[in-house]
N, C-alpha and C positions, 0 to 999 in steps of 0.2 A: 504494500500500500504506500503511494506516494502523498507523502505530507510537504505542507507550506512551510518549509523551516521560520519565517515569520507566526507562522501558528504556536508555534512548541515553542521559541524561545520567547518570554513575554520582555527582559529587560534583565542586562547584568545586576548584579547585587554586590556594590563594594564597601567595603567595612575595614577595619585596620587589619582584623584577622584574614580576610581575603587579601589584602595586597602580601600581606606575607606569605599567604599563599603562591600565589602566584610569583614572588622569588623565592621560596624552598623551590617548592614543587611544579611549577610551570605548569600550574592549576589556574584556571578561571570560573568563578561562581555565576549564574547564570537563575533567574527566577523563570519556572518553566511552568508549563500547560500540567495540571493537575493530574489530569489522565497521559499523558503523555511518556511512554515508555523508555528504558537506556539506550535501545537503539534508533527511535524519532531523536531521541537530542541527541545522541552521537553522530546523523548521519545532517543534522540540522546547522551543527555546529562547524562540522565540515563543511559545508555547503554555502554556509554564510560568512565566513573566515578565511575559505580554502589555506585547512592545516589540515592535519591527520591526529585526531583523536585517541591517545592509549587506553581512557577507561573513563566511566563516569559513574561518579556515587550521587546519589540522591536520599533526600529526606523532606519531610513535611514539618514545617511549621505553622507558626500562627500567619505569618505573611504569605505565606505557598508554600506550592511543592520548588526546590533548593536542589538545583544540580552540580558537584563539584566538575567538571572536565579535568582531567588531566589531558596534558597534550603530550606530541612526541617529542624526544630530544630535539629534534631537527628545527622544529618551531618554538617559538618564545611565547609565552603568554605577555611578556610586557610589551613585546609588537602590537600583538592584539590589541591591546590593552589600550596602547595609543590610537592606534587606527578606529576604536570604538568611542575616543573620547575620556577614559578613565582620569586621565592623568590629565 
């Protein structure tokens, strides 16, 4: 099933602990589509970034469902990062 990566990704979510994330682990936080599964924002994120995706963790809070990406070596989450405005 092909999804609207604008559907599944609703708006980055950055916070002090995400930017640290994001230099450990070349992680980006992402608030995502409630229903929306690891592989909709894995292939969402790709597609909207054009990087390559190594893994995504997710959880639900009070603000939404919270997806961590981690990316690959080869990509920087702090490119991203700029190019989406973070910084």
């Amino acid at each position: 099933m092909i999804v609207d990566p604008y559907e599944v990704i609703l708006y980055p979510y950055v916070t002090e602990k995400t930017m640290n994330q994001m230099e450990k682990n070349n992680a980006l936080e992402f608030i995502v589509k409630r229903n929306a599964n690891k592989r909709q924002i894995k292939e969402s994120v790709e597609k909207m970034f054009d990087v390559k995706v190594k893994k995504v963790n997710t959880r639900i809070s009070k603000k939404g469902k919270h997806a961590l990406v981690v990316l690959m070596p080869e990509f920087k989450a702090e490119d991203v990062g700029m190019r989406i405005g973070i910084f």
